[in-house]
N, C-alpha and C positions, 0 to 999 in steps of 0.2 A: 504493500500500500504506500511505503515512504517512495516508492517510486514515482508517486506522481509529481512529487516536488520537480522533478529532472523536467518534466514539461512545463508545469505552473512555474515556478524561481526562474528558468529560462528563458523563457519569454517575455517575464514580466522584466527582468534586468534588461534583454532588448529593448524595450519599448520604453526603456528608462522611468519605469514605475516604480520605485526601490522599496517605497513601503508596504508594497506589495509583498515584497518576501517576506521582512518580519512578520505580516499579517498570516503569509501561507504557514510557514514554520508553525505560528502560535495553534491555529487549523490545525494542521498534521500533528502536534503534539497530544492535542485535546483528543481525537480520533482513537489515534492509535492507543492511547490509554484506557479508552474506553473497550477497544477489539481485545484487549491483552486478558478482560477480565473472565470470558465465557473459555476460553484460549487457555488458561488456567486451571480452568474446572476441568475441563479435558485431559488435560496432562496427568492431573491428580490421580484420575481415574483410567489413566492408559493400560496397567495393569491388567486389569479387568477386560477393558476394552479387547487387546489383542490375545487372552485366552477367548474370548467370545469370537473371535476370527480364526481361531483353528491353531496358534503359533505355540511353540515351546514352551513350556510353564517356567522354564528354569529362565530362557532369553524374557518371557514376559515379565518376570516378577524384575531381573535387572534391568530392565527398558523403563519399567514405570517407577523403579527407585532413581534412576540419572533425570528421569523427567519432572520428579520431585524438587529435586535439588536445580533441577532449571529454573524454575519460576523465580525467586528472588531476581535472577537476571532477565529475565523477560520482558519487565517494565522498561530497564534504563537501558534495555539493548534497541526496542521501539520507538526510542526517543530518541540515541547515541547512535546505531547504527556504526558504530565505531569501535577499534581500541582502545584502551585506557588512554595510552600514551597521546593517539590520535586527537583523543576528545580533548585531554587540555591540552596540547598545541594549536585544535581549532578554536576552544574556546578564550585562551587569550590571541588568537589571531582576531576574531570577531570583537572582540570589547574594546582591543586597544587599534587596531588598522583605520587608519582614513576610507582606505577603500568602500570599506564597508559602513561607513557611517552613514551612510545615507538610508541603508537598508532597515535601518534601527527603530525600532516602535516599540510601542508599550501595548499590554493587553487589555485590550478594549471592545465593544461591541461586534466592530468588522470581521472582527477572529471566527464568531458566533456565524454570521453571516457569510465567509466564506467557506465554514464547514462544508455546506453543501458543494460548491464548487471543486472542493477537493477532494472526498468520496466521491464524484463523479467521475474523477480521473483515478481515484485509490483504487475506486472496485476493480476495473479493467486490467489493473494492472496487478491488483493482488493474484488476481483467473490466472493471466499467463504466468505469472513465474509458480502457480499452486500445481497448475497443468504441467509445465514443467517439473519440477523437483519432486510432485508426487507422483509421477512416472517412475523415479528411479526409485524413492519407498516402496512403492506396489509391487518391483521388482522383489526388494529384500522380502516383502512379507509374504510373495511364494514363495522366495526359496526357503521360507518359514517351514512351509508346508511339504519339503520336498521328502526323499527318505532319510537321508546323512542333513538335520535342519544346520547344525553347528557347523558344519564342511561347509556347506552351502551358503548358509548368510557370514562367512568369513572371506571367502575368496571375492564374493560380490560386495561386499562393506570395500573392501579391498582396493577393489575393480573403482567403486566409487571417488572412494576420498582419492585415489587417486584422479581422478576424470576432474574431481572439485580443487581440489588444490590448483592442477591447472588455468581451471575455468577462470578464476580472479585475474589471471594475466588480459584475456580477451575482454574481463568482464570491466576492467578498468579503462580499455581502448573505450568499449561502447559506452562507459560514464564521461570518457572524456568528450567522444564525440555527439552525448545526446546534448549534454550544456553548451557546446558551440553550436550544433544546430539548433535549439530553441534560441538561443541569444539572438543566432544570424537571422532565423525566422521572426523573433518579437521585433528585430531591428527593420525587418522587410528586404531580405538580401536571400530568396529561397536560393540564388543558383551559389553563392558562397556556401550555402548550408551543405547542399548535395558534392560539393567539393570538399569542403571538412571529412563527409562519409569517406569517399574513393578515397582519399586519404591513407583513413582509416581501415577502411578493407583491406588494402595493400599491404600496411603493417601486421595487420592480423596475418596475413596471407603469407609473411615470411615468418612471423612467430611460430605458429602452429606447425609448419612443414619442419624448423630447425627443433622443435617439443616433440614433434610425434617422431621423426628419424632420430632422435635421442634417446628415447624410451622404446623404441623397437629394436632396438641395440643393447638396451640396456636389461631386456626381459626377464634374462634369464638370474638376475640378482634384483629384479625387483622387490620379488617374496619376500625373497630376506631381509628387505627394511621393516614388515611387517611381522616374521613370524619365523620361526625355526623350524617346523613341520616340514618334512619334505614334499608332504604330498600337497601342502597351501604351495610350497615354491613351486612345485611343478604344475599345480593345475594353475596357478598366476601367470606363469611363463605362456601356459595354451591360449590365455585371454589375453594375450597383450596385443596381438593385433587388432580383435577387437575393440579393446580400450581406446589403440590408436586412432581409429574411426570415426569414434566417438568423441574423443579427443575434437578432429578438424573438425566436422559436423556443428558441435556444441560451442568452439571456437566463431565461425560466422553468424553461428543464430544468435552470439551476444551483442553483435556490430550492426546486423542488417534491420533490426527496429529504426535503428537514425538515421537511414537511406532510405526506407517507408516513409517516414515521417517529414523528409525534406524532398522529394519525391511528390508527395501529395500536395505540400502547400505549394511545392512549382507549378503544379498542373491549377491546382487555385487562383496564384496570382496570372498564369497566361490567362486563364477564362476572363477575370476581370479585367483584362486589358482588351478583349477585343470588343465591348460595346467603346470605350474611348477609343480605340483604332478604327472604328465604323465610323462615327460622330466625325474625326477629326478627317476623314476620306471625304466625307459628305458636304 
């Protein structure tokens, strides 16, 4: 849901609306704290939950003791979205910088009132990354259900954290490239924006090919960063191709959102240009 800000803070700094941010931040904050509370209950209850889906008593009972011990951090993770260290380097970047002074507001009415406008952009954006990332849970919670549950949700945990670790490298291109393309689009510069993307593909485009030929090289001691088992290193070594796949696949789908997006307002602003390019014919 803090995803929306990338479009809302974006364009509103294009268009040089600055209290606009403060105002979305204070929005997103109130939101998200309130999402955090049913979200909780859940967790509490995960135990329960995934013996009533068929999975391992022994994985279920330690899934819903780490998910206990999550909650304390779930509040300040929906606010911070950060690391510790992250959060105060931004937050005295934010209270002492000029740059951002302008962005500064106080909690007032308008907060109230842009709630809705940013659930309108959260919801959409909560779907796709839920769509996403609960793709690869559903995975782990058949191999819940498979014969050998513990062989099987270890080598796909595995297979994961690695695919995710990577992901943050593309995933920071496409945070870099959504804030230049909402800025170029609030500012009115779609064909800058769509050139930000290519950019940014490009870079992805040698990232991923020098990660995935790194890690297909590297298969055969992958395992063993995670686990001493011969049979986790050898069946890890048989899914590394796969991984790798996966890997470039999951690397463009974090970029090509901010080529959709600068993409669309191009074909917007051509449209409004042709009743003035009729007018000024005539």
């Amino acid at each position: 849901m803090a995803g929306a800000l990338e479009t809302l803070c974006g364009q509103a700094y294009g268009a040089e609306q600055y209290k606009k941010l403060g105002i979305y931040t204070y929005a997103a904050i109130v939101s998200l704290l309130l999402v955090c509370l049913p979200v909780s209950v859940l967790w509490i209850f995960l135990d329960k939950l995934l013996l009533v889906l068929g999975q391992d008593p022994l994985i279920s009972q330690r899934a819903g003791k780490y998910a206990i011990w999550l909650n304390p951090a779930l509040f300040p993770y929906a606010n911070l979205q950060s690391l510790w260290l992250n959060v105060i380097l931004l937050g005295f970047y934010v209270k002492y910088s000029s740059l951002v002074e302008r962005t500064r507001t106080s909690f007032s009415r308008d907060v109230f009132l842009s709630t809705d406008e940013f659930i309108r952009f959260a919801v959409p954006s909560a779907i796709m990354v839920c769509l996403e990332w609960w793709s690869f849970e559903l995975f782990i919670l058949l191999s819940g259900l498979s014969p050998n549950p513990k062989l099987e949700t270890s080598i796909l945990s595995i297979c994961l954290t690695t695919g995710t670790l990577h992901f943050y490298i593309p995933y920071s291109f496409g945070a870099a490239a959504s804030t230049r393309v909402s800025n170029e689009l609030g500012a009115g510069n779609p064909d800058a924006a769509q050139l930000a993307v290519w950019a940014v593909i490009a870079l992805d485009a040698v990232e991923v090919t020098i990660a995935s030929a790194t890690l297909f090289c590297c298969r055969h001691i992958l395992g063993r960063a995670f686990s001493n088992d011969k049979e986790v290193v050898d069946y890890v070594t048989d899914m590394a191709l796969l991984v790798c796949i996966s890997i470039m696949m999951d690397s463009f789908q974090a970029v090509l959102p901010g080529h959709k997006q600068a993409t669309i307002a191009r074909e917007r602003a051509m449209k409004g240009n042709l009743p003035a390019d009729n007018d000024s014919m005539e």
